[in-house]
C-alpha positions as CSV (number, residue, x, y, z in Angstrom):
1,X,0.0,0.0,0.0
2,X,1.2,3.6,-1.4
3,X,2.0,5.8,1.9
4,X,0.2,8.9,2.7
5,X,2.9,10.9,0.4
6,X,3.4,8.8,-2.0
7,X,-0.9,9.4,-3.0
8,X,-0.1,13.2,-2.4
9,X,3.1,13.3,-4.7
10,X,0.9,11.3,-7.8
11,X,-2.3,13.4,-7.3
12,X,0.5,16.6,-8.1
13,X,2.1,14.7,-10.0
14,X,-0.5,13.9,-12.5
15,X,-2.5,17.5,-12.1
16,X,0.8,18.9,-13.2
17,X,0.7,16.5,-16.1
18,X,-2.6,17.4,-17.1
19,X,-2.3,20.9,-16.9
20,X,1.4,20.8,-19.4
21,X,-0.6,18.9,-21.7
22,X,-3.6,21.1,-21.4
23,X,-1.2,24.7,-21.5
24,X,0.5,23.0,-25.5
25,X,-2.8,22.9,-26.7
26,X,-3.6,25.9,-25.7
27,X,-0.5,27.4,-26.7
28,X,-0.8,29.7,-23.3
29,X,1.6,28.5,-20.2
30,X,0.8,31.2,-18.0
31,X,-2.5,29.1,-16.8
32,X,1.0,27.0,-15.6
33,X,2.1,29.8,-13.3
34,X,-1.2,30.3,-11.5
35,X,-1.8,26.2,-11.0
36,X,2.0,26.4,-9.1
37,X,0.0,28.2,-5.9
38,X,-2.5,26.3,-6.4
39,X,-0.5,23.5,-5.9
40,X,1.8,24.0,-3.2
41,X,-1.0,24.9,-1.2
42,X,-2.8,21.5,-2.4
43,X,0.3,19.6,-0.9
44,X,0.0,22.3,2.4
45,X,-3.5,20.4,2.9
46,X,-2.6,17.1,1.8
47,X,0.1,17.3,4.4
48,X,-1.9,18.9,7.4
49,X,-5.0,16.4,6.9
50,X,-3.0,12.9,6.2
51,X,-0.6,12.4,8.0
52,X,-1.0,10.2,10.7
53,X,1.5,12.5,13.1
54,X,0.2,15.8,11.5
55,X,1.5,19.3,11.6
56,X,-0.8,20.5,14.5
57,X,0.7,18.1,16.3
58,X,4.5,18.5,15.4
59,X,4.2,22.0,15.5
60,X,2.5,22.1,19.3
61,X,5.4,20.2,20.3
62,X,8.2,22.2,18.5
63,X,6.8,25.9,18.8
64,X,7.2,25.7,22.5
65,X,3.2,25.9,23.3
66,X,3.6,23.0,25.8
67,X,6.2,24.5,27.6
68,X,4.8,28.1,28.0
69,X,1.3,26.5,28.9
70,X,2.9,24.6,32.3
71,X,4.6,28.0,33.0
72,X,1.4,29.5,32.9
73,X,-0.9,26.8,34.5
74,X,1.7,27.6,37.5
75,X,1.8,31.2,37.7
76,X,-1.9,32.4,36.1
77,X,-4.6,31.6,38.2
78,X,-7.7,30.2,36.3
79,X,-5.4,29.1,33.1
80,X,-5.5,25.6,33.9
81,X,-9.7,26.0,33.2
82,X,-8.9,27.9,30.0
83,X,-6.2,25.5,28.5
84,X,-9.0,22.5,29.9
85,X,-11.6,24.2,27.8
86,X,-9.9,25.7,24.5
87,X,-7.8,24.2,22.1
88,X,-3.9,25.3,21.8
89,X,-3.8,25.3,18.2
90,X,-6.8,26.6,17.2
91,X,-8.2,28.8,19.7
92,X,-12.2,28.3,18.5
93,X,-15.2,27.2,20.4
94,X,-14.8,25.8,24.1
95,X,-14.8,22.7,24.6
96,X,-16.7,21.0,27.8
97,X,-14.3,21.1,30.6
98,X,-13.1,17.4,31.9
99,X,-13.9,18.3,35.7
């Protein structure tokens, strides 16, 4: 079975393909130029959503996010409720607290 990347890298793959062909019969290869952003924003999502570790999760332990939060839970009263009840990585709704 293909990995996660392996998909990601022949869906771009291909699309690229596609869109060569499709820019010679044309005869016009700026459509090229705007599919590129297109495209590594594509692989951005591809990334984020597949992977089994995933970016929010490699990049909550690498920014630091864990370590600033037990700083905080120890000197700001009432942040240990907060962090219980909103997510670190994207601060939306609250969540029902555990206690």
């Amino acid at each position: 079975m293909l990995s996660n990347y392996a998909i990601a890298a022949l869906i771009i793959l291909g699309s690229m393909v596609v869109l060569w062909l499709l820019s010679l019969l044309v005869k016009d290869s700026s459509i090229v130029d705007i599919y590129w952003g297109t495209g590594f924003v594509f692989t951005a999502w591809v990334y984020f959503f597949l992977t089994p570790d995933g970016y929010a999760a490699r990049t909550r332990r690498v920014s630091g996010v864990t370590m600033l939060e037990k700083s905080l839970k120890e000197s700001k009263p009432g942040y240990k409720e907060y962090v219980e009840t909103i997510n670190a990585f994207i601060p939306w709704f609250p969540r029902e607290s555990s206690s």
